[in-house]
N, C-alpha and C positions, 0 to 999 in steps of 0.2 A: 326555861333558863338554858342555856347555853351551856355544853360541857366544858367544861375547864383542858380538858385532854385534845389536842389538836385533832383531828381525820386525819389518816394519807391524804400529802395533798399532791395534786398534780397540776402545774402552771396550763393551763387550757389553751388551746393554740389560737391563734390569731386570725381570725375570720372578717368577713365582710358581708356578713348577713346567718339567715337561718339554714340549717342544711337544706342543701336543694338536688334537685334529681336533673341537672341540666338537659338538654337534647343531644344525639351524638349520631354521628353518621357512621357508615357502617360500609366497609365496601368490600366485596365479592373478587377475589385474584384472577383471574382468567391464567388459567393454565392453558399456553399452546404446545399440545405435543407433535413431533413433527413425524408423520408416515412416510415412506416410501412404498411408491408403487412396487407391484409386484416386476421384478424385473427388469424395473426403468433404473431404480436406485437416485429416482427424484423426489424434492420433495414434495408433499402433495398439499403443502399452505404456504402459500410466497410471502414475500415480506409484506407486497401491499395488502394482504389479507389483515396481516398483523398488526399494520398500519392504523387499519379501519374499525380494528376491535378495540384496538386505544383511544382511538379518537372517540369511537361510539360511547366509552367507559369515560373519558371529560366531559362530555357532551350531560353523561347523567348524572355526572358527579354535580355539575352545574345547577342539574332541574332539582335533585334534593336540596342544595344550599337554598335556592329561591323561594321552594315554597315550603320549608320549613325554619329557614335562617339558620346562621351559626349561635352556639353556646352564650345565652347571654350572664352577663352580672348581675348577681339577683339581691336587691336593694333589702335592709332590714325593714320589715311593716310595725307600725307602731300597735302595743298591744292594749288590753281593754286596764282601765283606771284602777281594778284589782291588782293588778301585778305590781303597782306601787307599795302596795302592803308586804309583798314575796320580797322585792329590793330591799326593804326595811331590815324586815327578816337576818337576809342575807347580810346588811349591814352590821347590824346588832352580833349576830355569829363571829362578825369579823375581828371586829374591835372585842369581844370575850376571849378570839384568842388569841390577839396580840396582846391583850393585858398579862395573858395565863404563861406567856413563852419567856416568864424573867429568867430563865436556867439559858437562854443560846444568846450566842452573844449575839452582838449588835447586827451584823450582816445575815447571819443566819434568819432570825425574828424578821430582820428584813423581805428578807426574801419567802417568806413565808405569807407575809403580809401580804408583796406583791401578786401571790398566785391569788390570792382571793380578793383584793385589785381588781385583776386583770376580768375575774368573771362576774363581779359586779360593775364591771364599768361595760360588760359587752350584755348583760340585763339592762344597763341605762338606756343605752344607743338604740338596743330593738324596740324601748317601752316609746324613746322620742321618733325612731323613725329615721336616725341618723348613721351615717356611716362608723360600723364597730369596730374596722381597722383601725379609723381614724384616733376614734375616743379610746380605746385600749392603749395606743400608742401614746396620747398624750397625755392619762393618766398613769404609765409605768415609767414616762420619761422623766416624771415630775418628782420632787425631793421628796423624800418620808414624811416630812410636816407637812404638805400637802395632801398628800393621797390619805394622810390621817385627818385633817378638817374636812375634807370632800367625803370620808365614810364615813365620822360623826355627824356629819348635816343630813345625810342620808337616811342615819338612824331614826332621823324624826319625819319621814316623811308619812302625811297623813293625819299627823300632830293639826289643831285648828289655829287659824289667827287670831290673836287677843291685844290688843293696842298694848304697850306699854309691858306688855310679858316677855320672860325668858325663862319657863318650864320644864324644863324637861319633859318629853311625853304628857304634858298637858296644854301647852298653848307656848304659840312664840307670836311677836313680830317679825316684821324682817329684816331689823338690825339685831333683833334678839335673837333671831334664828344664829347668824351671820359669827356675832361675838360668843352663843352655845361652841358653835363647830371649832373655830379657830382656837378659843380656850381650852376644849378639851385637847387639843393637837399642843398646847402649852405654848399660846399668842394670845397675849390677852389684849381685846381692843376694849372701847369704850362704846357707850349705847347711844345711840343715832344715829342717823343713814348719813348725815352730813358729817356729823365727826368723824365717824369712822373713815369716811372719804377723805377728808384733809387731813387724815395721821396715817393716809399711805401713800404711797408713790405712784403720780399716775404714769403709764403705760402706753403705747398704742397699741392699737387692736392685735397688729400681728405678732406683740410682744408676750401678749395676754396668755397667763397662764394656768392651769387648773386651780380653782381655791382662789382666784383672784376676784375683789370686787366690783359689781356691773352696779355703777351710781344714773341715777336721773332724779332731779329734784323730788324729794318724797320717799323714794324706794331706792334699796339696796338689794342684791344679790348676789350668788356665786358662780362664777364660768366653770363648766363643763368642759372645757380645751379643745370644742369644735362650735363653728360660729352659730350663733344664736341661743346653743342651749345651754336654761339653767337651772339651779338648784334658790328657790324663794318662796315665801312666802307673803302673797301680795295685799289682801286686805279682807277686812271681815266678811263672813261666808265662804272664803277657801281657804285653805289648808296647807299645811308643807309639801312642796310638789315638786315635779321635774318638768319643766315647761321649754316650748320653742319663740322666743320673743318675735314679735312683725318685725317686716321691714324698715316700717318706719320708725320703730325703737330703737331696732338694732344701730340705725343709721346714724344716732345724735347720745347715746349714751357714753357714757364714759369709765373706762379700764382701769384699774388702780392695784399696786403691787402693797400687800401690807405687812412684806418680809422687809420692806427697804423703806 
């Protein structure tokens, strides 16, 4: 069970992947100091000496860029199907302590919320293999009753599919999934994938917002606020998941806003 008592918490900064140890180049100053001969009171390294020692020093600045490259962006890798159970986790901790913060007001709770937001939505992005700039951005930019149906959906990931169920921690469909999450966020829809779809406003894609729903005859689910991934559960034999839908899903589905 989850402690009632908040952690220190600290808003986690905003990354684009796992910590990485990039490549870095390294370059050596050529210090010219200049002699004079004994007696001449000339100097004894001319300019085109100096010339030729700079030139030499791009010439190798060049050959290390070539065969080792510059610093690249190192992409989130998707992790192994346990770490869905640790997001769970995390989910359940979250929503225990925004229930437990009735003493701060409204912005403060707020804001407390979003810091464990911010690092459960950068566990999402590593688990799908998607950019966690992106999906942190788009779930802190999203209103409170969103980012509160996207971590009650969460809570149940791993839960199993059962036709016609909405269980808490024992079985969902995926309108039951769908109408769990948004209820507990205090939107209550109704059970079907078709209804729920015609009692919300549909969208286009780029309008598409975290906690919005992804219709295709049959199936419902919920957007993630980066393209393709979601939060469903699709049919018997699998379970509440975080998945990357195909191309040719993604292509013909349809967006739907169920705040309007």
């Amino acid at each position: 069970m989850a402690s009632n008592r908040p952690h220190e918490l600290h808003r986690p900064p905003v990354e684009s992947g796992p910590p990485c140890h990039p490549q870095t180049m390294t370059t050596t100053h050529l210090y010219i100091h200049s002699h004079t001969q004994s007696g001449t009171g000339r100097p004894e390294r001319t300019q085109g000496f100096r010339s030729a020692c700079q030139a030499f020093v791009a010439v190798a600045l060049v050959a290390v860029v070539v065969m080792f490259g510059l610093p690249q962006q190192v992409s989130a890798k998707p992790m192994p199907q346990s770490q869905e159970r640790v997001i769970a986790q995390s989910a359940k901790e979250a929503v225990a302590i925004f229930d437990s913060l009735t003493e701060l007001n409204a912005a403060d709770r707020s804001d407390v919320f979003s810091a464990l937001v911010a690092d459960i939505a950068r566990q999402a992005a590593m688990f799908l293999g998607v950019d966690v700039r992106a999906m942190q951005q788009a779930w802190l930019t999203a209103d409170l009753v969103r980012q509160r149906a996207l971590i009650n959906g969460l809570t149940q990931l791993g839960v199993p599919y059962k036709l016609n169920s909405a269980i808490e921690n024992v079985a969902f469909d995926c309108s039951g999934l769908v109408a769990f999450a948004w209820g507990k966020a205090g939107v209550a829809l109704s059970r079907g994938s078709s209804a729920q779809f015609a009692s919300a406003t549909l969208v286009k894609v780029e309008e598409a917002q975290p906690g919005d729903l992804i219709w295709r005859p049959g199936h419902i689910s919920m957007y993630l606020g980066v393209p393709s991934a979601v939060l469903q559960t699709p049919y018997s034999g699998r379970s509440v998941e975080l998945q990357k839908m195909n191309e040719r899903i993604t292509s013909w589905v349809k967006y739907a806003n169920p705040l309007i």
